[in-house]
MARZA-528176 format. One record per residue: z, y, x of N, C-alpha, C in turn. Coordinates in Angstrom, 3 decimals, padded with zeros to 6 digits. Example, Ala and Ser with C-alpha at 12.3 -4.5 7.8 and 13.67 -1.06 7.14 Angstrom:
<pts>
007.800:-005.690:013.190:007.800:-004.500:012.300:007.800:-003.300:013.200
007.080:-002.250:012.850:007.140:-001.060:013.670:007.870:000.030:012.900
</pts>
This chain:
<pts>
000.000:-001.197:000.847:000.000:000.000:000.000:000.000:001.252:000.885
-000.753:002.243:000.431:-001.168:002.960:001.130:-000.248:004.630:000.830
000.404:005.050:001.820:001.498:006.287:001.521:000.676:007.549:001.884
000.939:008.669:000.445:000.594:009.626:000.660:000.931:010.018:001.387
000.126:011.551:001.774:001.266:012.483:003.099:002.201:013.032:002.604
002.525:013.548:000.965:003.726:013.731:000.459:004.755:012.541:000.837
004.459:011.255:000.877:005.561:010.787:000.371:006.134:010.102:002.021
004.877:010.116:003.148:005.337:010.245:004.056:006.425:011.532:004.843
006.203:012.339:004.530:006.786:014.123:004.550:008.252:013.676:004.020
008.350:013.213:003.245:009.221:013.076:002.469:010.118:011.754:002.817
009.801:010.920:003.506:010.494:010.052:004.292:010.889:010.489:006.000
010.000:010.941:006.293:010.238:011.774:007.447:011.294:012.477:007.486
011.555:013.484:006.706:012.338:014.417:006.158:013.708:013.598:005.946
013.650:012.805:005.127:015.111:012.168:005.069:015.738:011.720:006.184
014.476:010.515:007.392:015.033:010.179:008.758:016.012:011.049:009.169
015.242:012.206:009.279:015.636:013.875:010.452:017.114:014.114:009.584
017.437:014.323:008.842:018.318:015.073:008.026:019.718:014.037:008.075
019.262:012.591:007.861:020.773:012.161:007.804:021.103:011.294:009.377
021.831:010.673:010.042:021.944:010.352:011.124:021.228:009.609:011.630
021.025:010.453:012.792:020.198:009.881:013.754:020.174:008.453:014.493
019.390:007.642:014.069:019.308:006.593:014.846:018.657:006.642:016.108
019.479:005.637:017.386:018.671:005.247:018.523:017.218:005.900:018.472
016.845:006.973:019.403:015.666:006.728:019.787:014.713:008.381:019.407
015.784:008.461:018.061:015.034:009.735:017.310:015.558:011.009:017.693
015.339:011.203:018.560:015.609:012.744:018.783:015.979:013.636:018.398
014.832:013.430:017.371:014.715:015.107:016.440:015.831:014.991:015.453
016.067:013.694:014.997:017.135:013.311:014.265:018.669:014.224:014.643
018.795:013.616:016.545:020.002:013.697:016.769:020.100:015.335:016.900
019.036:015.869:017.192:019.315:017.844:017.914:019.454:018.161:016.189
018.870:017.422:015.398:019.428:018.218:013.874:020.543:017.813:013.460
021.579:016.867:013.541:022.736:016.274:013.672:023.647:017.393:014.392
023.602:017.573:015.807:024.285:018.072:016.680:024.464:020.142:016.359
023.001:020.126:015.826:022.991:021.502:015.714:023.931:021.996:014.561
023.630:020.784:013.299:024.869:021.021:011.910:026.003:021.177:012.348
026.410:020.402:013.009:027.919:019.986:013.337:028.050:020.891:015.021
027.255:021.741:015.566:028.155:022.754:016.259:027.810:023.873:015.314
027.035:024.316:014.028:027.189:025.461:013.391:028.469:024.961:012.193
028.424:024.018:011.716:030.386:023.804:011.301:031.262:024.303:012.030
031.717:024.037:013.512:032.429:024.037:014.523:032.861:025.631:014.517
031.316:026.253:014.712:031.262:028.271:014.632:031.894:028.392:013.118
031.487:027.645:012.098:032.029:028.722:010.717:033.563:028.281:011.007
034.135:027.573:010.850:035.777:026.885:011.161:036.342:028.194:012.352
035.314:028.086:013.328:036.192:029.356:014.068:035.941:030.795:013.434
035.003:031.164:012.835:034.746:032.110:012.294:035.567:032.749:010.988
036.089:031.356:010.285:037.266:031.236:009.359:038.587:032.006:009.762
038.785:031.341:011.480:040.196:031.949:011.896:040.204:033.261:012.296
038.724:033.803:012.904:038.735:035.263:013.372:038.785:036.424:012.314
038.702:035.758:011.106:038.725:036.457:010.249:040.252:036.864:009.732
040.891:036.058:009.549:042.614:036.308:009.430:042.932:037.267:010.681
042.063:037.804:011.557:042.779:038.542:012.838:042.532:040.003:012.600
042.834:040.820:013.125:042.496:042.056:013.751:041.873:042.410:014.327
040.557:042.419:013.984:039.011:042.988:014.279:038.614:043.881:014.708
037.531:044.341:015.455:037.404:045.607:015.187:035.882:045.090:013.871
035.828:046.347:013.415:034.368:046.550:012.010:033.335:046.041:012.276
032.261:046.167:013.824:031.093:046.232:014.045:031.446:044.626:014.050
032.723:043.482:014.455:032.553:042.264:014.745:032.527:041.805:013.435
033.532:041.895:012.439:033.691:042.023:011.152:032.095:042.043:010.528
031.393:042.693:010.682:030.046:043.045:010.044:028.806:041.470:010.678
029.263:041.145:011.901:028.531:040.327:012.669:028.970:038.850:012.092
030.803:038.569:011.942:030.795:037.380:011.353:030.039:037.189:009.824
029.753:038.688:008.870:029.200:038.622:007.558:027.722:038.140:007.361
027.466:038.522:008.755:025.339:037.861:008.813:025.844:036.676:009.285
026.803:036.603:010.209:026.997:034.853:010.292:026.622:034.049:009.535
027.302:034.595:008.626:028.286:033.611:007.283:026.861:033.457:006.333
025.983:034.150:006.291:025.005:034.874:005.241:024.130:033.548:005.985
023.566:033.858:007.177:022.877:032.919:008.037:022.745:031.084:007.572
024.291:030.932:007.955:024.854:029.889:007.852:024.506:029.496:006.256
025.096:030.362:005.938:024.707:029.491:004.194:023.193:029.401:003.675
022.181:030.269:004.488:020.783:030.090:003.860:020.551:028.702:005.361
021.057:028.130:005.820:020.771:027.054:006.312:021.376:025.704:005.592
022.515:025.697:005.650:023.094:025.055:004.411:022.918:024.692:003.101
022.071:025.743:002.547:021.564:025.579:001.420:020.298:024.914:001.685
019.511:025.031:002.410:018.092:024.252:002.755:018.474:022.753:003.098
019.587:022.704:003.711:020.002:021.345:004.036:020.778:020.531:002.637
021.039:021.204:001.713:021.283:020.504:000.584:020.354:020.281:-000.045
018.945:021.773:-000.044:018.143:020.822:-001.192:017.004:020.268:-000.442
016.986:019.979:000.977:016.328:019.270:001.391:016.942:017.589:000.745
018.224:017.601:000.355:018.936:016.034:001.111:018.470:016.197:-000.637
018.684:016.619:-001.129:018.133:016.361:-002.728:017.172:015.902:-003.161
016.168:016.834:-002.627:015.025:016.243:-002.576:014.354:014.881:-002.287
015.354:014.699:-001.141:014.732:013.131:-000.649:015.623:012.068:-000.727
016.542:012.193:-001.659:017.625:011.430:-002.532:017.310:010.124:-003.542
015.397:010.596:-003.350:015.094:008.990:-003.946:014.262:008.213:-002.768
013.993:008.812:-001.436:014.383:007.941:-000.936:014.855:006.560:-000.458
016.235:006.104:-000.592:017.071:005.327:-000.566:017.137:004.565:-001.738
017.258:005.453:-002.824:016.873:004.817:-004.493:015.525:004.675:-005.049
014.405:003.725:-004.315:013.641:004.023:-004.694:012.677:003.288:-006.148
013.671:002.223:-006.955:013.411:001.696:-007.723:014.435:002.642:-009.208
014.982:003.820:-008.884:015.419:004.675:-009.987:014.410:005.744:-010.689
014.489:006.205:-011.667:013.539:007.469:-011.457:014.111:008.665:-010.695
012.889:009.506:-010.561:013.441:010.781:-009.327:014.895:011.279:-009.731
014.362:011.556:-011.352:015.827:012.522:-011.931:016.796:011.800:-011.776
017.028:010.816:-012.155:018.266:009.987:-012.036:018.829:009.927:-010.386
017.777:009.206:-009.708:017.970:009.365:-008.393:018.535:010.573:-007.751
018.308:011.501:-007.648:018.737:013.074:-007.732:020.224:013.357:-007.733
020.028:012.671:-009.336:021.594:013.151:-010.103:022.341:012.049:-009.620
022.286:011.203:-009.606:023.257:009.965:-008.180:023.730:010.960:-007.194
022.678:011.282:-006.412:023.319:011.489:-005.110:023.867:012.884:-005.274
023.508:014.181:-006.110:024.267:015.033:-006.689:025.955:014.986:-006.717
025.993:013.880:-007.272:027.675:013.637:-008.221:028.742:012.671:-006.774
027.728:012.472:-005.802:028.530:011.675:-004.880:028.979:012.926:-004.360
030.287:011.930:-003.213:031.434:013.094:-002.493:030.971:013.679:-001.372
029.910:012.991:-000.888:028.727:014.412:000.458:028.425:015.374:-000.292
027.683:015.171:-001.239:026.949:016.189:-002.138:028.086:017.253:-002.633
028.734:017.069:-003.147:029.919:017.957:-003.878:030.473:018.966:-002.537
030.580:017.886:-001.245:031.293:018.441:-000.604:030.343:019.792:-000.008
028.600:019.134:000.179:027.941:020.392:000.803:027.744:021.578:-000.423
027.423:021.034:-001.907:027.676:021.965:-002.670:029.313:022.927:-002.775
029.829:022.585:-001.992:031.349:023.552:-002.272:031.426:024.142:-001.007
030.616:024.049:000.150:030.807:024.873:001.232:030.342:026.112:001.342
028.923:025.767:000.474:028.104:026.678:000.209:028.157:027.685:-001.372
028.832:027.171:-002.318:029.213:027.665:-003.620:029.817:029.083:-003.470
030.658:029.504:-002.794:031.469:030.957:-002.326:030.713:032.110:-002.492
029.960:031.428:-001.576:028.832:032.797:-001.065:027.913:033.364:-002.649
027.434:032.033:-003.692:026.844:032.990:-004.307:027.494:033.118:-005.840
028.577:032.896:-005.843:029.571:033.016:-006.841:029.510:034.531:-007.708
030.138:035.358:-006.431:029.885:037.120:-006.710:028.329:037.431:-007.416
027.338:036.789:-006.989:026.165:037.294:-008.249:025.990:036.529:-008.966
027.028:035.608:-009.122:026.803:035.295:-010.544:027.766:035.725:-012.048
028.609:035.681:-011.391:030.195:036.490:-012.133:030.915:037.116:-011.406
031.438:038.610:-011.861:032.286:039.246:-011.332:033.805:038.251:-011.338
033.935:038.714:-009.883:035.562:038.247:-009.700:036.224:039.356:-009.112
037.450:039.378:-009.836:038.677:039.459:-008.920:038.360:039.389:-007.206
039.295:040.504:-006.338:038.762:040.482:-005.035:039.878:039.298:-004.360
040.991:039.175:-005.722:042.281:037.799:-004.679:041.702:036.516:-005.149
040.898:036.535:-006.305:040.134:034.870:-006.707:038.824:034.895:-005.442
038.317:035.867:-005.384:037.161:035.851:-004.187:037.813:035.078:-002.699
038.899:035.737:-002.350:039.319:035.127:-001.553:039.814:033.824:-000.821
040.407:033.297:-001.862:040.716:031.764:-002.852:039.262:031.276:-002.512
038.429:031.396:-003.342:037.350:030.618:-003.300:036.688:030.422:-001.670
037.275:031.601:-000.830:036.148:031.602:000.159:036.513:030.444:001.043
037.573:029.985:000.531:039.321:029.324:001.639:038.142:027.561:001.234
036.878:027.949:000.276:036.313:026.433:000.215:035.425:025.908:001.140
035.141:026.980:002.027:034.314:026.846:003.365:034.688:026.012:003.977
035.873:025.902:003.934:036.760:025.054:004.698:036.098:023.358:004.635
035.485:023.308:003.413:035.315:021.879:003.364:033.833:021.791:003.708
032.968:022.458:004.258:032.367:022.081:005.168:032.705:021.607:006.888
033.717:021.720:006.982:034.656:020.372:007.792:034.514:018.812:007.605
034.442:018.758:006.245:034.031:017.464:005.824:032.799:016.621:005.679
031.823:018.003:006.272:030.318:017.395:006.603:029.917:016.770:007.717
031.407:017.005:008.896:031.275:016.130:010.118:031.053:014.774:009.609
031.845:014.209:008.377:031.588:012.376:007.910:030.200:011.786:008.289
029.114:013.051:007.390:028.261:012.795:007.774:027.641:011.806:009.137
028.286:012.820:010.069:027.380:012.185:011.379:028.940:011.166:012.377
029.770:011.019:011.566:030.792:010.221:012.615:031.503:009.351:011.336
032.037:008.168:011.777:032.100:006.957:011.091:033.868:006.871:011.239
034.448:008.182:011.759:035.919:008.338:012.026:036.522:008.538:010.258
036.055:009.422:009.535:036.889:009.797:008.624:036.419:009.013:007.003
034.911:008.010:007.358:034.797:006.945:006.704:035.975:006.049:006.933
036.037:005.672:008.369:036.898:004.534:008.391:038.127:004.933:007.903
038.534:006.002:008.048:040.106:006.166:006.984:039.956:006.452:005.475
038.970:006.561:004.950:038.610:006.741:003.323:038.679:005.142:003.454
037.969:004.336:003.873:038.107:002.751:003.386:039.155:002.070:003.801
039.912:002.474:004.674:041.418:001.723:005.012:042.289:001.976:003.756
042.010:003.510:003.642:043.173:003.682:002.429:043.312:003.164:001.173
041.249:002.838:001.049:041.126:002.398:-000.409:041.469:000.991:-000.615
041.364:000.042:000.662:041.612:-001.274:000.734:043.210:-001.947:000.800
043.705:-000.132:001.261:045.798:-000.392:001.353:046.289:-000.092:-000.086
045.340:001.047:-000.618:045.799:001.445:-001.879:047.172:000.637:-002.688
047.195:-000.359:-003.194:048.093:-000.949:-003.699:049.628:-001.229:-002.515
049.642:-001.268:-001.664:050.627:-001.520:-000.764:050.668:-000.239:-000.404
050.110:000.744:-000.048:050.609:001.909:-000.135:051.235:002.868:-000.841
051.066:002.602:-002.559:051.416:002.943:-003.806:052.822:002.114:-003.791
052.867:001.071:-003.461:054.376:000.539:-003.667:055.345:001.192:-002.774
054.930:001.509:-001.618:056.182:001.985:-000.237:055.907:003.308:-000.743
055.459:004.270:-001.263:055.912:005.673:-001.550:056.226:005.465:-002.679
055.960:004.783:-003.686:056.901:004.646:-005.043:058.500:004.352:-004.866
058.773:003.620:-003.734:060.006:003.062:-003.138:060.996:003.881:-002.400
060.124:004.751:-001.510:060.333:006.516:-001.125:060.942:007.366:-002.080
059.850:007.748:-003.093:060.395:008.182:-004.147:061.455:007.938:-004.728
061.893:006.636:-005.050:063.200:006.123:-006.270:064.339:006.590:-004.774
063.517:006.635:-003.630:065.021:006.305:-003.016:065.247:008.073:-002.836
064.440:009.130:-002.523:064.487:010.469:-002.721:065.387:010.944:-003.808
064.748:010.374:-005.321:065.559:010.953:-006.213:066.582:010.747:-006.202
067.202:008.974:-005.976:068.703:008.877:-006.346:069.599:009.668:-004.736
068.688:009.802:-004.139:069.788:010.525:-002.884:069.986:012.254:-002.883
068.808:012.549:-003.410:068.638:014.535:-004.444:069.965:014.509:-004.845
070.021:013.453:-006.624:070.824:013.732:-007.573:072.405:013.179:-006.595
072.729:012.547:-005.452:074.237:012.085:-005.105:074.199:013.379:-004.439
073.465:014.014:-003.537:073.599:015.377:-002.956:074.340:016.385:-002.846
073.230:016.591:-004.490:073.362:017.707:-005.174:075.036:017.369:-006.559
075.324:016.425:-006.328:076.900:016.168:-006.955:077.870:016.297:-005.789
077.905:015.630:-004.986:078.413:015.773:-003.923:078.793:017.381:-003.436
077.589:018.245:-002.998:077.256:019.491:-002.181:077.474:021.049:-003.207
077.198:020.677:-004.487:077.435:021.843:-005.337:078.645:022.428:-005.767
079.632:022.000:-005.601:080.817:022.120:-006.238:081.042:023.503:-004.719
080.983:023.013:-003.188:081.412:023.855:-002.673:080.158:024.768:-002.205
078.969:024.287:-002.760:077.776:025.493:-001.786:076.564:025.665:-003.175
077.477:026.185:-004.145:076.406:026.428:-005.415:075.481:027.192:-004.901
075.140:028.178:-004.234:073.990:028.934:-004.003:072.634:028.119:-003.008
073.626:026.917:-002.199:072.347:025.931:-001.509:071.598:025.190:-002.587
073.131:024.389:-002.539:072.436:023.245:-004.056:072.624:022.931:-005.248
071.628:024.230:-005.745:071.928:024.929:-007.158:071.604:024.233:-008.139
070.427:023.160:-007.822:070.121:022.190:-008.621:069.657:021.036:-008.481
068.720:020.375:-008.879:068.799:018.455:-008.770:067.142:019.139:-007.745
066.477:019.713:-007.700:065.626:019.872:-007.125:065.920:020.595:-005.551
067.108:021.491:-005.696:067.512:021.824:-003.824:067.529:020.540:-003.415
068.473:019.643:-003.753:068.718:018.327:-003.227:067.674:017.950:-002.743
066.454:017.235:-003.579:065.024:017.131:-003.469:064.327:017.383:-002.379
064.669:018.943:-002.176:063.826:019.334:-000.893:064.517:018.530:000.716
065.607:018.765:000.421:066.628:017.963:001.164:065.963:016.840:001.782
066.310:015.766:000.433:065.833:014.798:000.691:064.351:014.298:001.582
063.456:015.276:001.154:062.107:015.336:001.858:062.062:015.003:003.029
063.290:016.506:003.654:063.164:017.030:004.691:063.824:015.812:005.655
065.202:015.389:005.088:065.947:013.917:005.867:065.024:012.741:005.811
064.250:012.454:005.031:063.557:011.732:005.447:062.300:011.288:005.981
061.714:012.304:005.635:060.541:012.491:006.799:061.300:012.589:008.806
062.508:012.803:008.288:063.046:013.496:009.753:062.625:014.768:010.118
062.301:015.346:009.785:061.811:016.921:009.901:063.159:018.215:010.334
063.694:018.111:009.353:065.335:018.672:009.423:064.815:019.969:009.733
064.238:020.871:008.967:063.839:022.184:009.112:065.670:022.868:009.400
066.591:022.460:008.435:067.768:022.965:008.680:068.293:023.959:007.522
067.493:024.327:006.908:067.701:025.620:006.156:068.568:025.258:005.283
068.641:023.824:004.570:069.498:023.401:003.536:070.187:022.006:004.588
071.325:021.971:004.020:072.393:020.992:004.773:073.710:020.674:004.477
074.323:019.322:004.505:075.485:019.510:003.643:076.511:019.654:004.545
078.105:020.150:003.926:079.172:020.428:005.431:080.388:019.898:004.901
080.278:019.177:003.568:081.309:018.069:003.190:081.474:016.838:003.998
082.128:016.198:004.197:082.541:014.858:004.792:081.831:013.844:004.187
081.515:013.791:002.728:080.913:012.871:001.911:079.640:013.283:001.973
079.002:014.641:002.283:077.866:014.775:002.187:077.044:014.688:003.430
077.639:014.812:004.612:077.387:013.945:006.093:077.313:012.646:005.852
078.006:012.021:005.245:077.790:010.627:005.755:076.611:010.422:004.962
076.739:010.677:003.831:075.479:010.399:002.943:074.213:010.927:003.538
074.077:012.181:004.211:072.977:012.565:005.106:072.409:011.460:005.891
073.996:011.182:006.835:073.714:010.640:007.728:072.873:008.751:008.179
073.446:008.609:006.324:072.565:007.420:005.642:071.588:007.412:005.990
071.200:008.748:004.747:069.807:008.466:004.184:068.940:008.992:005.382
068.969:009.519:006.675:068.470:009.769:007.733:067.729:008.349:008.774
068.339:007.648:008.832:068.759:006.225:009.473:067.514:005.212:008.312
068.337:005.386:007.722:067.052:004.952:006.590:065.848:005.096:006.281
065.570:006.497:006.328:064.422:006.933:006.556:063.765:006.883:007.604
063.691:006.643:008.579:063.482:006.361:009.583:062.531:005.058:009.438
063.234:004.505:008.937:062.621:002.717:008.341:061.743:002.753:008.020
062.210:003.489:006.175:061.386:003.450:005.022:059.878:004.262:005.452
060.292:005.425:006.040:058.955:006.145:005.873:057.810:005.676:007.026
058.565:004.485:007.694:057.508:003.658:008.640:057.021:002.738:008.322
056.884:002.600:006.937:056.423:001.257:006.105:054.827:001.945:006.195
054.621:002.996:005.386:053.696:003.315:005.159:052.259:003.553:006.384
053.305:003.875:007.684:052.524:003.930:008.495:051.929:002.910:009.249
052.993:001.711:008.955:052.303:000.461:009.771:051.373:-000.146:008.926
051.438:000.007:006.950:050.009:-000.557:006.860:048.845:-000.049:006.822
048.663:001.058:007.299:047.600:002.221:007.549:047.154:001.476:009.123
048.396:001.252:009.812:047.693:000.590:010.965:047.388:-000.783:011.322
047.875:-001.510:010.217:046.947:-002.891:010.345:045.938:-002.661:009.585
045.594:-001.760:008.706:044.267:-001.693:007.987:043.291:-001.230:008.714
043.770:-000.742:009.688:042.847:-000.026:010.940:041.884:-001.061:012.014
042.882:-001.940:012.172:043.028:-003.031:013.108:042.092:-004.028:012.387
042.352:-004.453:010.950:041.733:-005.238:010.196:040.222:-004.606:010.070
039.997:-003.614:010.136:038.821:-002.660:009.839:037.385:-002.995:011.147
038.105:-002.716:012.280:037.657:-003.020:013.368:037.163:-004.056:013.630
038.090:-005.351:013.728:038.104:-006.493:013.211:036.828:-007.202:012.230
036.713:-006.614:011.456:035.493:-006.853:010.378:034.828:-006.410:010.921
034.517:-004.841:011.366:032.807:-004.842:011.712:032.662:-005.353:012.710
033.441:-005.594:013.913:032.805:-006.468:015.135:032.480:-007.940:014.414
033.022:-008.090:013.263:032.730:-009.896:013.278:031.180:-009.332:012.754
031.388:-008.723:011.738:029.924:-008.344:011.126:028.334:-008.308:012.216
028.800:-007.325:013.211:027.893:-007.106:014.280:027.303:-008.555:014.640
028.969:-009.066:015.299:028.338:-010.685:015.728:027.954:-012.037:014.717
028.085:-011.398:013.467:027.324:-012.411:012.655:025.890:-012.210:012.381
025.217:-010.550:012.741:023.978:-010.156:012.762:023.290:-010.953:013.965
024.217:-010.644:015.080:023.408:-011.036:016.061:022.669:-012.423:016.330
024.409:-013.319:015.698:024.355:-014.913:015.326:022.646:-014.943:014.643
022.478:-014.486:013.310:020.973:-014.927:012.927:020.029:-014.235:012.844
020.189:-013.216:014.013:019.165:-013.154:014.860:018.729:-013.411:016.104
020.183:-014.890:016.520:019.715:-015.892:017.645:019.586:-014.271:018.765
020.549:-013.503:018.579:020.360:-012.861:019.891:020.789:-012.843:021.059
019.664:-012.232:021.751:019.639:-012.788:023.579:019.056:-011.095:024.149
020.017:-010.565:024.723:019.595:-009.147:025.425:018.668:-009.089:026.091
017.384:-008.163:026.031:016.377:-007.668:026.465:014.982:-008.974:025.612
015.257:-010.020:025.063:014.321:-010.733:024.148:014.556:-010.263:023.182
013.018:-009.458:022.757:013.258:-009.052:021.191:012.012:-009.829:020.222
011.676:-011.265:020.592:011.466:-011.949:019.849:012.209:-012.206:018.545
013.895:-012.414:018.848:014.433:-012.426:017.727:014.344:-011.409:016.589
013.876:-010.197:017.209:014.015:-009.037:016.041:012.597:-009.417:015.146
011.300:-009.350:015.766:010.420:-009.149:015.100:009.769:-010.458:014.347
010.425:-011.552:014.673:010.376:-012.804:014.086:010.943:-013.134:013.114
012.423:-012.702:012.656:012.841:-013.318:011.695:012.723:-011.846:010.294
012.779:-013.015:009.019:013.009:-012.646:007.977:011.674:-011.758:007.129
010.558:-011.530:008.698:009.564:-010.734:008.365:009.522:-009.320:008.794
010.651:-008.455:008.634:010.982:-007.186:008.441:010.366:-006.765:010.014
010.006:-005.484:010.177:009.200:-004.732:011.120:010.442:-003.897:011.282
010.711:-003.775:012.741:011.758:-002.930:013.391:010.712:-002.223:014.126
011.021:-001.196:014.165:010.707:000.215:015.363:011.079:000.126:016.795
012.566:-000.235:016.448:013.686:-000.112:017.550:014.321:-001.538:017.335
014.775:-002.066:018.528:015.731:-003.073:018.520:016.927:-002.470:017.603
017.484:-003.479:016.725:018.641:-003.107:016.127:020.271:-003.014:016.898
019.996:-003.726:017.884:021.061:-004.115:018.778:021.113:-003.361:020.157
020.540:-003.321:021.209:019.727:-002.623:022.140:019.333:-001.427:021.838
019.046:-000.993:021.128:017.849:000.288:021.337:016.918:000.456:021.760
016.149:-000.344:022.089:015.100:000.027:022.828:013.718:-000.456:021.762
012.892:000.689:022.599:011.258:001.020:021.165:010.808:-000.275:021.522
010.098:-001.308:020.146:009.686:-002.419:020.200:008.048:-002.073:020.383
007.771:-002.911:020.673:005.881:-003.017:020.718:005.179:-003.124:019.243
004.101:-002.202:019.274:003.622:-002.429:018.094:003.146:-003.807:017.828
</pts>
C-alpha cells in the first residue's frame, strides 16, 4: 500500500516530536531543545518572585510569550498526529483519546495561562494563581525520561498496601491529637485549643519533623510525645519500604522483559539476522544494539 506524502509528513512528524529513538537525531535535538526550554521557564518562574530591574522584567515577558507560541505548536502538532498510534480509530475519536490523557492535559495547562486574559477578564490575584500552572510544564520532562513513569506505576501497583499503612497513620494520628489535646489543654489552652492543635502535633511527631512551635510540658504529655515519636519512626517507615520494593520489583520486570525479547529473538550481539528474520516485521535499527540495519 502505497503512502501519501500527507500521511508520510504526518508520520514523520510524530517520530520527531515524541522520543527519540537510537539513531534519530532530529528526534533527540527536538527532545533536548523542549526539555532545556522547560529548564529556562522553571528558572524564569523563580526570577520572577525577585527584584528585578524593568528592562529584565520586560525580557522574561517575550520569553514567556516565545515559549508558549512554541508550546502551543508542540501541542497541536502532537494532536494532530494522535492517530498515528491509533490508527484503526477514527481521526476525531483518535484526537479526543489522546486530548483527555495526562500528557495532553498536562501540555494543555502549561500553556492555558497565557491565553486566559483574552478570553475572560480576571482578577489580577486569580491571574496570578493561574500563572503558578506553568509550573506543570515540569511534568513534560515524563515525556522524554522513564524516571517519573516509573513512580506513577510503582504507586499504582502499591496502591492498596499503601492505602492501608496511611489509613493506620491516620487512626493512630487521631487517637494521639484527641489524648494530647486532653492531656495538654487544661494547662496550655491557647496551644491546644482544640482536637485539631493536637493534630498538627501529631503530624509534626510523627513524621519526626518537630518544627517545635507546638509541644507539650506536662509529665503525661512527654511521655505520650515521647511514645508516639518512637513509634513513628516505625510506622511512617512502612510506607516507605513498600515504595521501595515496588521499585526493586519494577526493575526487576523490565530487565526480565528485555531478556525475554532477546530470548525470541535468539539474540547474539552484532548478528542481526535475528532481528530481520523473525515474526516478519522490518526494523530500521537493531532493537537491542542500535545500530542502522541493511536495507
Amino acid at each position: 500500500m502505497k503512502h501519501t506524502t500527507y500521511e508520510i509528513l504526518k508520520f514523520r512528524t510524530f517520530e520527531i516530536i515524541e522520543k527519540g529513538k537510537k539513531g534519530d537525531y532530529v528526534s533527540k535535538i527536538f527532545d533536548l531543545s523542549i526539555m532545556f526550554l522547560i529548564i529556562l521557564n522553571i528558572f524564569s518562574i523563580y526570577l520572577e518572585t525577585m527584584q528585578i530591574p524593568e528592562h529584565i522584567k520586560q525580557q522574561l515577558s517575550r520569553f514567556e510569550t516565545l515559549s508558549v507560541v512554541i508550546f502551543t505548536i508542540e501541542y497541536v502538532l502532537r494532536v494532530w498526529t494522535a492517530t498515528v498510534p491509533r490508527p484503526r480509530m477514527k481521526p476525531a475519536k483518535a484526537r479526543l483519546k489522546y486530548m483527555f490523557s495526562f500528557m495532553a492535559m498536562v501540555d494543555l495547562l502549561a500553556i492555558l495561562p497565557w491565553y486566559l486574559p483574552f478570553v475572560v477578564v480576571l482578577d489580577l490575584r486569580v491571574l496570578r494563581t493561574l500563572r503558578l500552572m506553568r509550573l506543570f510544564r515540569i511534568f513534560k520532562f515524563n515525556r522524554y525520561t522513564s524516571a517519573l513513569e516509573r513512580i506513577l506505576n510503582v504507586l499504582k501497583k502499591k496502591s492498596p498496601e499503601l492505602l492501608s499503612s496511611v489509613f493506620v497513620i491516620m487512626i493512630l494520628m487521631l487517637i494521639s491529637s484527641i489524648l494530647m489535646y486532653t492531656i495538654e489543654n487544661p494547662v496550655q489552652p491557647e496551644v491546644f485549643s482544640n482536637g485539631f492543635s493536637g493534630f498538627w502535633w501529631a503530624v509534626a511527631t510523627f513524621t519526626t519533623v518537630g518544627y517545635g512551635d507546638i509541644y507539650p510540658i506536662t509529665v503525661a504529655g512527654k511521655i505520650l510525645g515521647a511514645f508516639m515519636a518512637l513509634l513513628g519512626i516505625g510506622v511512617v517507615a512502612v510506607p516507605t519500604g513498600i515504595v521501595s520494593s515496588g521499585f526493586v520489583e519494577q526493575v526487576t520486570n523490565e530487565r526480565r522483559k528485555v531478556s525475554s525479547r532477546k530470548n525470541d529473538f535468539n539474540y547474539a550481539p552484532g548478528n542481526h539476522e535475528h532481528v530481520t528474520g523473525q515474526n516478519n516485521i522490518k526494523y530500521k535499527f537493531c532493537p537491542f544494539c542500535g545500530e542502522k540495519l541493511e536495507e
